[in-house]
C-alpha positions as CSV (number, residue, x, y, z in Angstrom):
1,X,65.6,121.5,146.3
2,X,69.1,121.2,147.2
3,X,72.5,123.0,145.8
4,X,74.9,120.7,144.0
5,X,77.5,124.0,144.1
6,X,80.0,123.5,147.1
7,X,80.0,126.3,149.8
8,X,81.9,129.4,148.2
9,X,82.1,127.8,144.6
10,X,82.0,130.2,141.8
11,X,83.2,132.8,144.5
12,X,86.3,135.0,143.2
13,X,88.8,134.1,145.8
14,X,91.4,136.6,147.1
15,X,93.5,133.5,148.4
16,X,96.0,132.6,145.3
17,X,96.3,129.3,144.3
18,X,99.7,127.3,145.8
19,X,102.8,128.1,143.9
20,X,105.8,126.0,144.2
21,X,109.7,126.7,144.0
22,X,111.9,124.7,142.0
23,X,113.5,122.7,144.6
24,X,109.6,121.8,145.8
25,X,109.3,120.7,142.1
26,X,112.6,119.0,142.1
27,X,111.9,117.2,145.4
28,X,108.5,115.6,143.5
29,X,110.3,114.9,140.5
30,X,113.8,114.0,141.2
31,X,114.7,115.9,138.0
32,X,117.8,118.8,138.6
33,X,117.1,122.3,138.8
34,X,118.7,122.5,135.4
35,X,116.5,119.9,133.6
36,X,113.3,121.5,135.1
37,X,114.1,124.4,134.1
38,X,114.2,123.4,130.8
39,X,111.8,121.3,130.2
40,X,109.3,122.2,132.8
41,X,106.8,125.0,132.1
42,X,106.9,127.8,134.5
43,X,104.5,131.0,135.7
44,X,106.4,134.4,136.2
45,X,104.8,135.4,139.7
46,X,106.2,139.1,142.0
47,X,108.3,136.4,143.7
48,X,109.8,135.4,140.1
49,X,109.7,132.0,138.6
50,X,107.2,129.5,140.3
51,X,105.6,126.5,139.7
52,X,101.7,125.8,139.5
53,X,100.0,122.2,140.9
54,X,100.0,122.0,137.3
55,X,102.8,122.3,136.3
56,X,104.3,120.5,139.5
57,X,102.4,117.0,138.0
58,X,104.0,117.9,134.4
59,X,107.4,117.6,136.2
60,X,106.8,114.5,137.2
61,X,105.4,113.0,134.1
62,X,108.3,114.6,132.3
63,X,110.6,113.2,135.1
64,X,109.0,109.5,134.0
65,X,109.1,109.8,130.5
66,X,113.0,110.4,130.8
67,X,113.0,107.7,132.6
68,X,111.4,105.4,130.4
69,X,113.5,106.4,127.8
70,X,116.6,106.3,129.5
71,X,115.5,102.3,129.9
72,X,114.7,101.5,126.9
73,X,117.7,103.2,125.3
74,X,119.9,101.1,127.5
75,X,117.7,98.1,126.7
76,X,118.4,98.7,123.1
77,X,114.7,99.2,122.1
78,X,115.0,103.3,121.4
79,X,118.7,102.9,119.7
80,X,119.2,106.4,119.7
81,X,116.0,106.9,117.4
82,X,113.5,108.8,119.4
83,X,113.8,112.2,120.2
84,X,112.1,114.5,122.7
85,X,109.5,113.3,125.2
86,X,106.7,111.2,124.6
87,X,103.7,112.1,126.3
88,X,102.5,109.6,129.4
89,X,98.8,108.7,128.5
């Protein structure tokens, strides 16, 4: 009978997952520091704030939701009555 498990899964690895800094986050997103640091969630790491894979593909989603909104508001559809961001599904 073969293993379905990949080599080393379910191992407890001493290698930390990749963290990212905020200009690696804003270089995916295109969103300022200021915005992402706002609206972005963040992990509190020995090296201070950093950014998880994560959270890194939340940037961008939150990046494209502004976007989107940002169109439509200057399309006329949002008029000014939607608030927040909407989630990308």
């Amino acid at each position: 009978m073969t293993s379905l498990k990949a080599p080393g899964a379910g191992v407890f690895s001493s290698r930390p997952a990749r963290l990212y800094t905020i200009k690696e986050v804003g270089e995916a997103c295109g969103l300022p520091a200021g915005a992402i640091m706002q609206l972005v969630p963040r992990t509190w790491t020995q090296e201070g704030w950093m950014y998880t894979g994560e959270q890194l593909a939340d940037s961008v989603r939150i990046a494209a939701n502004l976007r989107r909104e940002r169109v439509a508001a200057a399309d006329g559809g949002a008029c000014g009555e939607t608030a927040g961001v909407r989630p990308v599904r």
